[in-house]
N, C-alpha and C positions, 0 to 999 in steps of 0.2 A: 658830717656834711662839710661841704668847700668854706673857708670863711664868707664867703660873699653870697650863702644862699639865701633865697626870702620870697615874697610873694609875691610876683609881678602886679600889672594893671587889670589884669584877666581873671587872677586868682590860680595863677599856676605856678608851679617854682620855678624860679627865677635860680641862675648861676650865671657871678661875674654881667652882672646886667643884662643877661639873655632869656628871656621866656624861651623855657623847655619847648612846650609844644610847636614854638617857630621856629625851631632849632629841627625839631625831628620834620614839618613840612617842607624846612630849606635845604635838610641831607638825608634826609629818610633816617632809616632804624635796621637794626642796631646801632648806636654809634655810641662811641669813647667821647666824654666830654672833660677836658680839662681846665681846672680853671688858674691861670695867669699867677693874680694877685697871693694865693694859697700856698702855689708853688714857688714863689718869692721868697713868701714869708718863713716858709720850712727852712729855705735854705739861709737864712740872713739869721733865723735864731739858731741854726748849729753853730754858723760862722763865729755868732758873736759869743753865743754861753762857752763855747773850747776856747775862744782865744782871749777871752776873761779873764778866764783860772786856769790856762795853760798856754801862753805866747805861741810857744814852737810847734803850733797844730796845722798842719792839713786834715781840712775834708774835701772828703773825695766820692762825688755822687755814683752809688755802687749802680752801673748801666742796665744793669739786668732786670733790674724789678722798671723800667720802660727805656728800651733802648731807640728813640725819635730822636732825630735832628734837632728837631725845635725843642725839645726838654732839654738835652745837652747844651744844646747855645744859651739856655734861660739859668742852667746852673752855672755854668760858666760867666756869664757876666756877674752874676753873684760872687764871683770870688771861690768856686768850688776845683777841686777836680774833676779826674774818672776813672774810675777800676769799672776794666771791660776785662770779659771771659772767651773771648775768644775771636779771631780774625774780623770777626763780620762785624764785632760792638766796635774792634780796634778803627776797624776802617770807616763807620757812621761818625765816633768819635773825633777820627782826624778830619774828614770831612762837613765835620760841625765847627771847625775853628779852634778845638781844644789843644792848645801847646804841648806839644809833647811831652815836654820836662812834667807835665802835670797830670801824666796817663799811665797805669801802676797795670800790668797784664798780670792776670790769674790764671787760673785751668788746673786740673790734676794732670789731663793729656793733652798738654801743647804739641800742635802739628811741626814738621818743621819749617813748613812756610809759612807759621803763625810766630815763628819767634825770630826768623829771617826780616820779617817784616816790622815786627819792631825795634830790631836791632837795627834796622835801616832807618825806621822813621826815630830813631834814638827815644822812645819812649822812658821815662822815667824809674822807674824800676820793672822788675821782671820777677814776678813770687814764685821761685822753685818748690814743686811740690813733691818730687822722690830722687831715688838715685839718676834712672835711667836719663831723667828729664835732664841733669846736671849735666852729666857727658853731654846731651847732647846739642845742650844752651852751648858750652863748653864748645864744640868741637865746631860749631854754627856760627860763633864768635871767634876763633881763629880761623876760620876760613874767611872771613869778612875785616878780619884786623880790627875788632871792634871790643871796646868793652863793656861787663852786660851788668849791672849796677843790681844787684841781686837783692831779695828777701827770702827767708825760710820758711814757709809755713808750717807750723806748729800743730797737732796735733795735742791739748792740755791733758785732756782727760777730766773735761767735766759736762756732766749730764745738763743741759739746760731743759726747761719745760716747758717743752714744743711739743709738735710733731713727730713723729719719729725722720719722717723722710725732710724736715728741714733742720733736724739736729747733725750739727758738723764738727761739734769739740770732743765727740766720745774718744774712744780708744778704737771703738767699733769704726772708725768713720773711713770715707775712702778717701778724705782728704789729708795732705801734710806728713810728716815722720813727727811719730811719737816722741812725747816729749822724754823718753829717757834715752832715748838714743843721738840728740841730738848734739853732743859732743862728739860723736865719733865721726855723724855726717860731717861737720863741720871739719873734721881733719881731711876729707876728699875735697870740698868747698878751698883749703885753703893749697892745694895742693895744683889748682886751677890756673893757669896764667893771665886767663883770661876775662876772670871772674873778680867781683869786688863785690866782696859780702859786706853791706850797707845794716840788716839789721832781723828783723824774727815781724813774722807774721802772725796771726790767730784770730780764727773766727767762731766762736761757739754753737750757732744757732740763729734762726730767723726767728719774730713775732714773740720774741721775751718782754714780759710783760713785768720786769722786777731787776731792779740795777744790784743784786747778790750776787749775781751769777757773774756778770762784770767784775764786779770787785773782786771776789774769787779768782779771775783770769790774770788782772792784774797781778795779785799776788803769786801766783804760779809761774808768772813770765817772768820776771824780777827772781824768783827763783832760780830760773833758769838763766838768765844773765847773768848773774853773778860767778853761777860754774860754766859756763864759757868763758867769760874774762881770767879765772882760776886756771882752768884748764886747757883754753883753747888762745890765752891770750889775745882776744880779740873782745875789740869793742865794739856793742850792740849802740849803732849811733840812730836808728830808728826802729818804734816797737807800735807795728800796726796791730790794730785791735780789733778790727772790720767792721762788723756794722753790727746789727740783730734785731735792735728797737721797735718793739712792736705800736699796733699802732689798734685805734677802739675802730672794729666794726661793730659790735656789739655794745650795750650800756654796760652791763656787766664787766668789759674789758674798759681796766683803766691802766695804763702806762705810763708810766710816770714823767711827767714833760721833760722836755729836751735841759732845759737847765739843772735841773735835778742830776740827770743822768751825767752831765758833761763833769759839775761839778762834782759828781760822788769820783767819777774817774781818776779827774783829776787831782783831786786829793790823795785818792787811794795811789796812785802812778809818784807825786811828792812823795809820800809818807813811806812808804815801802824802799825805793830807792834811797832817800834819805836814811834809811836803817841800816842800809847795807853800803853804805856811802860809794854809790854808784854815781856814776855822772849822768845829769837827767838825759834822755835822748829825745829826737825828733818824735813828736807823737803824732799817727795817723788814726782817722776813725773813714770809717766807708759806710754814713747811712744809705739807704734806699729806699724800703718800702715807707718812711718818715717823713721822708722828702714826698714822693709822689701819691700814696696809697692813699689818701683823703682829699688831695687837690682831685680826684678824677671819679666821674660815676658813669655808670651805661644807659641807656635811656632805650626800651624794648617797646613793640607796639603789642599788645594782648589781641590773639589772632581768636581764643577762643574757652570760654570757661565751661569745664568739664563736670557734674558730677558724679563721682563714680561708685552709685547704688549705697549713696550715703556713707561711704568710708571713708571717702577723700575729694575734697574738690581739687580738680585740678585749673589750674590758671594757665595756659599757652602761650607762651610767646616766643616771640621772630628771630631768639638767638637763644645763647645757651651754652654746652659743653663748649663749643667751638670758639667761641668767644672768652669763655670764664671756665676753663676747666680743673678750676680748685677745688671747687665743691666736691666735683669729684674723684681728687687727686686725695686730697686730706680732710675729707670731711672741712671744706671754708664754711663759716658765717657769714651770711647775709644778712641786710634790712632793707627794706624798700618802701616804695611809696607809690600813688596812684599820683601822677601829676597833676591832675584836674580834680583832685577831690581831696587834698590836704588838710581842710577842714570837718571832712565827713567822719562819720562815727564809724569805728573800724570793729564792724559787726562778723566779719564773713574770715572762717579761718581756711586759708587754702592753703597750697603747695605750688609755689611755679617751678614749672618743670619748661624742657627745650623744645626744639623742633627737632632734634635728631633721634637717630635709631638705636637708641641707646634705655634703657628701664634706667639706668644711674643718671639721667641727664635731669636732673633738679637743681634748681640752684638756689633754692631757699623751701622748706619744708617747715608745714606747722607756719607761716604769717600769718598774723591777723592785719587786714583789710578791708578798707570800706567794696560794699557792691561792685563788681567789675562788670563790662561788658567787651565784647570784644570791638577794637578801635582806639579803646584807652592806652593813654601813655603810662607805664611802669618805669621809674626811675633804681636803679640799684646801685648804694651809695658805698664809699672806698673801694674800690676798682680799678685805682689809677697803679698800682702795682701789681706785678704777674697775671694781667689778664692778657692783652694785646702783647706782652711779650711771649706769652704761651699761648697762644690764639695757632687755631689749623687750621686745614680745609677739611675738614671731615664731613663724609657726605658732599664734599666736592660745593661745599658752600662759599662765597667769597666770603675775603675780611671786612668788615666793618669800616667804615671812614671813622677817625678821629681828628677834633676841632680845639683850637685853644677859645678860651673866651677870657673876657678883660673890656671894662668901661662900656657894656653896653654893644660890643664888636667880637664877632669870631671868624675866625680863619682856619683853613682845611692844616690838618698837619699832617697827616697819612692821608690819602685820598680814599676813595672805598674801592675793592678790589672789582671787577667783571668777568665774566663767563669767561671772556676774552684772553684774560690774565689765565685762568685756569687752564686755559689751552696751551699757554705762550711757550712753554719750556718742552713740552711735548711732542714728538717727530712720528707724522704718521708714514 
């Protein structure tokens, strides 16, 4: 839950001083609710546990797991960055107020009016992820007389324990040049006129739930720094490490708080380099779903409870795949709640399933919950990552409005989409 949840005066939950069910008659439903104070606090304990036990840190809010204007302005006053993955985060980002010098572009296939454009807005680094991308950062930056302040991404080769489709450090992965080959890339890199190789990238995994696999990476890059400096004489002045940090939708799911993690890095990032008496470099981390993924929940109206000849009740409500398609991307976990019955005995095991035309549109299977009727509000808690950034129109449904809340006050952050909007791009 958001840190600020509780019970209102009605006996509903309450987030950031807002009764839910005012909330769902003031914007209707489906709606993304964020809360302010949560999303603060995420980012003020990365800020402070890395720059603790490691001075020389940026964090840099990974845009992807909720790319809004107003999350980006709210990291940003914190003192954060942005690693955005592609034109349209580059462009929210610069249009939120985020300083260039403090905006790190990713992508395996950067377009080339995606890397034009940050080379014009002088974005802070540029994460090259193959050959072809090189040339052609390369070739994009001599035609503009510009230079493009580069990172490597890394390829380690280590299994984290995920997902399959959110693991990114195997050998398998489509991201980065492996790491044995990365000497050699770096002889075309320096071969570049226009390039200034800054430092190595690596990202292992999303929703790791154990700081080994980190420390492992550590060790591996430091590895590898040290036969680039040997080989390629070139010094690795920053070693981004991206993000992964899982985060508890489940009890079951515990990860290990933010200071633990920063500090195990940290250390491991000292102690390794100091073995091979490296000179420490700039350290970058890119959380995201840690940052946003428990400041935010979705709030559904239950259209209608289903039993089906005693196998399965089913629970309905007003959104679903199109809103939240993790469930059925990666098998996600859910928890949820009846907003109006918080206190009730959670007699009734259902399945909420969506409104679309889909047999996989569940988004929580096997709850146990108090009695439903159809009218009730259903709250679904950690959703403030990859849900509305992965949000469709499938079945031609609009998107959902999302709101911030804080003190008792909320305001629209996304509007909610209309029929209207579904037309707008459309030429008959």
């Amino acid at each position: 839950m958001p840190l600020t949840s509780g019970i209102s005066v009605h006996n509903n939950l309450e987030i950031g001083g807002c009764d839910l069910a005012q909330l769902a008659e003031q914007y209707g439903t489906p709606l993304y609710i964020m809360d302010e104070e949560t999303l603060r606090a995420n980012c003020r304990a990365y800020l402070r546990s890395f720059t603790e036990n490691y001075a020389d840190t940026m964090v840099a809010y990974a845009s992807k797991a909720l790319s809004v204007a107003g999350i980006l302005q709210i990291s940003g006053e914190e003192g954060l960055g942005v690693d955005v993955v592609s034109g349209g985060e580059l462009h929210i980002a610069l249009k939120s107020g985020i300083a260039p010098a403090k905006i790190i572009l990713h992508g395996n296939n950067k377009s080339p009016q995606e890397l034009e454009t940050a080379l014009q807005a002088e974005v802070g680094l540029i994460v090259v992820d193959n050959a072809a991308e090189l040339q052609k950062l390369e070739e994009t930056a001599a035609r503009l007389s510009k230079q493009a302040s580069i990172l490597l991404r890394v390829t380690p080769g280590i299994e984290a324990h995920t997902h399959d489709f959110i693991k990114t450090g195997g050998f398998d992965s489509k991201f980065g040049v492996h790491i044995d080959q990365v000497c050699t890339f770096l002889k075309e890199v320096q071969r570049c006129r226009n390039i200034d190789f800054r430092g190595l990238h690596t990202h292992i995994g999303s929703q790791i739930l154990d700081v080994n696999p980190f420390s492992f990476a550590v060790e591996k890059m430091t590895e590898l720094i040290e036969k680039i400096q040997k080989h390629n004489q070139l010094e690795v002045k920053i070693l981004n490490l991206g993000g992964g940090l899982g985060i508890s939708h489940l009890e079951k799911e515990t990860p290990p708080p933010v200071a633990h993690y920063a500090k195990t890095i940290c250390s491991e990032i000292k102690y390794h380099f100091a073995k091979r008496r490296l000179p420490l470099p700039q350290l970058i981390v890119e959380p995201g779903r840690s940052i946003v993924g428990r400041a935010g929940v979705t709030l559904y109206t239950v259209g209608a409870v289903k039993d089906n000849k005693n196998i399965r009740q089913y629970l309905f409500v007003d959104g679903g795949l199109s809103d939240n398609p993790r469930p059925m991307l990666y098998g996600a976990k859910y928890t949820a709640d009846l907003v109006g019955k918080l206190s009730a005995r959670k007699t009734e095991r259902v399945t909420v399933a969506g409104k679309f035309c889909e047999s996989g549109d569940v988004l929580i299977k096997d709850i146990y919950l108090p009695p439903a009727a159809a009218g009730d509000l259903l709250v679904v808690y950690a959703t403030g990552a990859y849900n509305y950034s992965m949000s469709s129109n499938y079945n031609q449904n609009p998107r959902p409005a999302m709101v911030l809340v804080n003190g008792g006050k909320s305001r629209v952050l996304v509007r909610r989409e209309t029929y209207a909007d579904l037309l707008a791009r459309q030429e008959f």
